[in-house]
N, C-alpha and C positions, 0 to 999 in steps of 0.2 A: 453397474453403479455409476451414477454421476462424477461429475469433478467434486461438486460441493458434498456431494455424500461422503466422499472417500475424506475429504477434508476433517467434516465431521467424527469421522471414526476415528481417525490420526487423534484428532483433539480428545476425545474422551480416554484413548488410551493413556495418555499421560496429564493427567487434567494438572491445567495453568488458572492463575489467579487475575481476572484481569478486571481494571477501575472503567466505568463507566461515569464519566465526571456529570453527565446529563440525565440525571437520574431520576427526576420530576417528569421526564418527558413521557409523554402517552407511549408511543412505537419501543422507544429502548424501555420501558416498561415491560412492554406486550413480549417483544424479543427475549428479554432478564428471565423471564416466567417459563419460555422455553426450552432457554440452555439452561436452566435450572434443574428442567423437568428431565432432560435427558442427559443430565452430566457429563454438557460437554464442556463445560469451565466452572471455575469459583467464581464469585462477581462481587463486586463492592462498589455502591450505588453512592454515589457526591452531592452531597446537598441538603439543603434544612427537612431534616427527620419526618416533621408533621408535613409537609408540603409533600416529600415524596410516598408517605402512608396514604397521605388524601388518595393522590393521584393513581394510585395502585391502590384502591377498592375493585373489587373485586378479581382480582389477579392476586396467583399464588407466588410472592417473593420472598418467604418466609428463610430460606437456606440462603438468601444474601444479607452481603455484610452492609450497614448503614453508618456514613462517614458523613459528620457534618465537619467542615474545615474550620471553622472558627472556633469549633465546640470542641475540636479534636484533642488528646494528649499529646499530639506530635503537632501541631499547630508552632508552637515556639522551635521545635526543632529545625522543623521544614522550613520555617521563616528564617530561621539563624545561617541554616546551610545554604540558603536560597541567598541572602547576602553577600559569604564569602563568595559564591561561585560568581558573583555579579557587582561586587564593590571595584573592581580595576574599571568596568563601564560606568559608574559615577549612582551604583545604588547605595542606599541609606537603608539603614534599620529600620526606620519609620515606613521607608516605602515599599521594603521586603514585606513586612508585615501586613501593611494595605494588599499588595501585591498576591499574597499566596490565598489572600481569604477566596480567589476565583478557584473554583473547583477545580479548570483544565491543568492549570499551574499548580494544583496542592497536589493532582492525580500524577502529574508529571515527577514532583518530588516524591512519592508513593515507589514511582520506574525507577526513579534515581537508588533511591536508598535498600530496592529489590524487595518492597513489601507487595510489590504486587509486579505482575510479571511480563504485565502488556498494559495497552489502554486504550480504547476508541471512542470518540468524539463526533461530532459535526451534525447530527442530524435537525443542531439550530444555531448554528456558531459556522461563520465561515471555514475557507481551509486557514488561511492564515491567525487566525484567534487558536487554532491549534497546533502548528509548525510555528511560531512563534515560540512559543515558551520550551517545547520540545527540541526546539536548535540551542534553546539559550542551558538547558536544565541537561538535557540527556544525551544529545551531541550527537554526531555522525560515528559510528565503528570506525575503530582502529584501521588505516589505509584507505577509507573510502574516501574520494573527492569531491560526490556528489550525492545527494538524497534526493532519490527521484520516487516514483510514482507506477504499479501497474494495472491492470486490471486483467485477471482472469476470464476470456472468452468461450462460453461453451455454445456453441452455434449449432443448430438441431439439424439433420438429414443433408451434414457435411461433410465431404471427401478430404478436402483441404488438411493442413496442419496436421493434428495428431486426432485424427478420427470428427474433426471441427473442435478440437480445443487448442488453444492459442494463451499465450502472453503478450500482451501490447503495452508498449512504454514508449516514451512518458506519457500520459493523459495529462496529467494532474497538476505537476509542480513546477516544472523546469520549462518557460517561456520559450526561451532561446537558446539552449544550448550550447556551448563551441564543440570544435571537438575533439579535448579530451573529454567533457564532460558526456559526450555521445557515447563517446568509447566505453565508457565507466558505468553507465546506465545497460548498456549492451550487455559489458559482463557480469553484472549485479541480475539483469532479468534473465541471462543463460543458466545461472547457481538456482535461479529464482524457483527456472522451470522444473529444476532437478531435483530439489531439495522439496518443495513444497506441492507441486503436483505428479512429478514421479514421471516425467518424461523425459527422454534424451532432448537437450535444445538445438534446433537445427536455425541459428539467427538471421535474420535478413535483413539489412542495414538499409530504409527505404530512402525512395528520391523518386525524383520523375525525369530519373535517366538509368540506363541499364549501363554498366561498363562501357561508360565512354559515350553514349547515344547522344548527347546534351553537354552544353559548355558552361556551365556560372560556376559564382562563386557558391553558390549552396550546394551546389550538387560537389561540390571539392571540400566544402565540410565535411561531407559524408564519404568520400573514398577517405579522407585523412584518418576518419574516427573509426573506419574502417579496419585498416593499417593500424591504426593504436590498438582497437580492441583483437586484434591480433595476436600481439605482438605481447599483451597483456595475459590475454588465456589461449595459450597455443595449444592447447587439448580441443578448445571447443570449437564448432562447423559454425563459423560466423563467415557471411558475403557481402559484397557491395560494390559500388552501390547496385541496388533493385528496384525497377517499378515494380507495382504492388502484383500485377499481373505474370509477371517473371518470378516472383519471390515465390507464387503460391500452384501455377498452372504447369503442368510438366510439359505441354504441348509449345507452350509461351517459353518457356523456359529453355527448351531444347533451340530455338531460334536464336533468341537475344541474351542465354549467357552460357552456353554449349559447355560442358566441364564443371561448373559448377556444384559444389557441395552439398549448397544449402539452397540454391534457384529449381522451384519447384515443388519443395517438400519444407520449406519453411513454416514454423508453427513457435516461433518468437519474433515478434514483429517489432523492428525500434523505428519511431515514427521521429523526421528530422529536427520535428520543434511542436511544441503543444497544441499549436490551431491545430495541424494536423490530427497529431495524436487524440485532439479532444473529440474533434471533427469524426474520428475516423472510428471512435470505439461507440460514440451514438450513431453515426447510421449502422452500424452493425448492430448492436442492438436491438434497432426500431424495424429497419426493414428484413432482418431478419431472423427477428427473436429471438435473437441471443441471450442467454444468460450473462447479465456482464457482472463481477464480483468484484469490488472494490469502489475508488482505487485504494490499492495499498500500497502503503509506502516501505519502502525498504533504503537501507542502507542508515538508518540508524543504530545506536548504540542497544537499542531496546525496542519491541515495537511498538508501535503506536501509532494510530493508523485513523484515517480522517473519512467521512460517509457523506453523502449527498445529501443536500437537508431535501432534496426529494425519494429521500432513500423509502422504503415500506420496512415495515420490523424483519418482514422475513429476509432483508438484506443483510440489517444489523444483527440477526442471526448467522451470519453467514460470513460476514467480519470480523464478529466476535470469535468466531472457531477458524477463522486461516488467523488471527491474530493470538490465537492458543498455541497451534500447529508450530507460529512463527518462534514462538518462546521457547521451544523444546529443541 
């Protein structure tokens, strides 16, 4: 069975309710009709009623819930709460209520107030139209520092990692990290790998130096965030720094970090800043046909989770049930 199969089944055993604020759209249409069909979530579609009926002719959406936000009975609610949570940053009544009529921010007060139990977004709305209102309404979990970003790799007729499945972070949110905030991403995508894909996490803290091969100041981000994410989760097989080649080849491994826990058998990979990380989860994909799942976000109070507006339905498929998974 797949990663994403296993995913799927996780999610239908304990089915979550999650808002889809882009509801008119073709693909999260196509997707809705899906997880519908095979009960892997509840769904409640955001947006003007007739527009989303048009749009889904011919597709069966019948078992989802249709929420218009301006029409809504919780309309004045969500706008009221939406206030207080934001009147000390200089919002007004007036502007709450403008404010909440956008679907992503009425789906997010939906998280807040736990009527629905996840959310995902993006397939025509940047990331930031979605982590905006999500940072301001639902807020990071209790002790976490940072909201970062992973994407689930399943890489076909590979030895590496955990049979070719991987966790890669950050892709997505965090430009430049320092590092504690490396640190904190580390052990968010270690829990990550455990809780949600059901592997032990073996971390490899990259760079384009091995233990000491290389002198900058980046590569000293990375042993420090090293050291923190340590020191943070002292149960889990976190190394560093690693080039990528050390982190994954046992042949490579056995040269340039001898002793090593996690050099050579690594299958959580934290990449040192987003070029990288973004850089690194598409050529893996394209050249070698990875399944890439996400990115999903984690470290939020709730999840809620952002798609590639080049994403295909069967992605948003596929977000929609690790962001079920995540709720449970």
């Amino acid at each position: 069975m797949s990663v994403v199969q296993d995913i799927i089944e996780k999610a239908k055993k304990n089915k979550k309710k999650i808002a889809l604020p882009e509801g008119a759209e073709p693909r999260t249409l196509k997707a809705a009709e899906i997880v519908l069909k095979e009960g892997i979530a509840d769904l409640v579609l955001l947006g003007n009623v007739d527009e989303i009926k048009e749009a889904a002719k011919g597709l069966d959406i019948s078992k989802a819930e249709i929420v218009d936000p301006i029409k809504s009975e919780k309309f004045d609610t969500y706008s009221n709460d939406f206030y207080e949570l934001r009147k000390d940053k200089g919002m007004t009544p007036e502007k709450a209520r403008e404010t909440i009529k956008d679907s992503i921010y009425f789906g997010c007060m939906m998280v807040k107030e736990g009527y629905v139990d996840g959310m995902v977004s993006g397939a025509i709305h940047p990331t930031a139209d979605l982590l905006r209102p999500a940072f301001q309404i639902v807020k990071t979990a209790p002790g976490v520092k940072v909201v970062s970003s992973f994407f689930i790799m399943e890489v076909p007729n590979c030895n590496y990692g955990e049979n070719g499945i991987f966790i890669f972070a950050d892709c997505a949110v965090n430009p430049s990290p320092n590092a504690e905030e490396l640190a904190s991403i580390a052990v968010q995508s270690a829990n990550t790998a455990k809780t949600l894909v059901g592997i032990e996490p073996r971390v490899a803290m990259l760079s384009f130096s091995t233990k000491g091969s290389a002198s900058h100041e980046l590569v000293d981000k990375v042993r420090n965030a090293t050291e923190i994410a340590k020191k943070m989760a002292p149960d889990v097989l976190i190394d560093g720094e690693l080039q990528l080649d050390a982190a994954l080849v046992k042949e490579v491994a056995e040269l340039k970090a001898p002793g090593s826990p996690v050099a050579g058998k690594a299958n959580v990979l934290i990449f040192p800043d987003l070029q990288a990380g973004n850089i690194g989860y598409k050529l893996v994909q394209r050249l070698a046909r990875a399944n890439a799942i996400g990115p999903i976000t984690q470290g939020m109070g709730a999840p809620i989770n952002d798609l590639s507006r080049g994403c295909s339905y069967e992605d948003i498929v596929d977000v929609i049930a690790t962001t079920a998974v995540q709720a449970q």
